[in-house]
C-alpha positions in Angstrom: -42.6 -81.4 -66.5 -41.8 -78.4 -64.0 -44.2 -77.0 -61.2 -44.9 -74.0 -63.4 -46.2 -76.1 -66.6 -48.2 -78.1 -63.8 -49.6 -74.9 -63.1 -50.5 -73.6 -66.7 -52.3 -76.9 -67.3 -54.5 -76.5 -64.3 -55.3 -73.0 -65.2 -56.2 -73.8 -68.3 -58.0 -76.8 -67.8 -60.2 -75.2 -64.9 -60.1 -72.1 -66.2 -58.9 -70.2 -62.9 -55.9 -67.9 -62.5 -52.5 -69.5 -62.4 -51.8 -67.6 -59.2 -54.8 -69.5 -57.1 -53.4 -72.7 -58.6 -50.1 -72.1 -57.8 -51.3 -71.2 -53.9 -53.2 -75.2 -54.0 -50.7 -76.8 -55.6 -48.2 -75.3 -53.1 -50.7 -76.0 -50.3 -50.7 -79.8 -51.4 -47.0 -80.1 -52.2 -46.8 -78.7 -48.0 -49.7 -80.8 -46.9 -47.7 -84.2 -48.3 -44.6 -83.0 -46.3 -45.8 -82.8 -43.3 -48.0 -85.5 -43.0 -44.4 -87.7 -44.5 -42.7 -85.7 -41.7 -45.1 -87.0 -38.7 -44.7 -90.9 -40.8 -47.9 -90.7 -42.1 -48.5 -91.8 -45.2 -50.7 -89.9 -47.9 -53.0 -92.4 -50.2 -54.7 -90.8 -53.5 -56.9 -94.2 -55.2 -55.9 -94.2 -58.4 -52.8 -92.1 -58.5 -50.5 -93.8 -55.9 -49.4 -93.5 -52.4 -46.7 -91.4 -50.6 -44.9 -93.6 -47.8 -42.0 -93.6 -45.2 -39.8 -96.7 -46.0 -37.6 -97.4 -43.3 -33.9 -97.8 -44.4 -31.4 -100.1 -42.5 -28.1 -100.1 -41.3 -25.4 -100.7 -43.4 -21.7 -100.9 -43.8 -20.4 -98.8 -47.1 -17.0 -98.2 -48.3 -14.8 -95.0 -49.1 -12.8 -96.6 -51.6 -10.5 -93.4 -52.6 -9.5 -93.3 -48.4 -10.1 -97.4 -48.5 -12.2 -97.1 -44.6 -15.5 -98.7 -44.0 -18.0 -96.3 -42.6 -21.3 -97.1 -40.9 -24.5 -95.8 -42.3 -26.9 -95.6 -39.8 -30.6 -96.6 -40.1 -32.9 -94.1 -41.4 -36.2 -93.1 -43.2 -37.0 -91.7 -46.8 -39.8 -90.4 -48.4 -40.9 -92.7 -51.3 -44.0 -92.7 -53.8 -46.0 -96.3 -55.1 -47.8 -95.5 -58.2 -51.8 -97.4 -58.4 -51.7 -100.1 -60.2 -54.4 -98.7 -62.7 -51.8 -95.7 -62.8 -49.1 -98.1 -64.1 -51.8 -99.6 -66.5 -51.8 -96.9 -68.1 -48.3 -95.9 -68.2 -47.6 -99.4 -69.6 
């Protein structure tokens, strides 16, 4: 499912014009960002939660040049669904 078809189903569900749903959904999509960006992380009960996980260093391997490169510690934006959101994927 793309942004836009996001979009049309909020319109249509709520009943307001796709281009005020596309400013909030933009303004949410922002909001997420820059709260990840300051390593905050965003909590929505019942959908999931948006974290930073912290990513160690590690030694990798260029195996066409055969070197060993270094791979240095670093964070990454990553998303825990709820468990009642799994529920009712499963």
């Amino acid at each position: 499912m793309t942004k836009a078809e996001i979009v049309s189903e909020i319109a249509k569900a709520t009943g307001q014009e796709k281009v005020a749903v596309l400013a909030i959904v933009e303004a949410f999509m922002e909001s997420v960002k820059n709260s990840l960006a300051k390593g905050e992380n965003v909590y929505l009960r019942g959908f999931g939660s948006f974290v930073v996980k912290e990513r160690a260093e590690k030694t990798a391997r260029n195996i066409s040049k055969n070197t060993t490169i270094i791979i240095p510690a670093h964070k990454i934006p990553a998303f825990k669904p709820a468990k009642t959101f799994m529920g009712d994927i499963k």
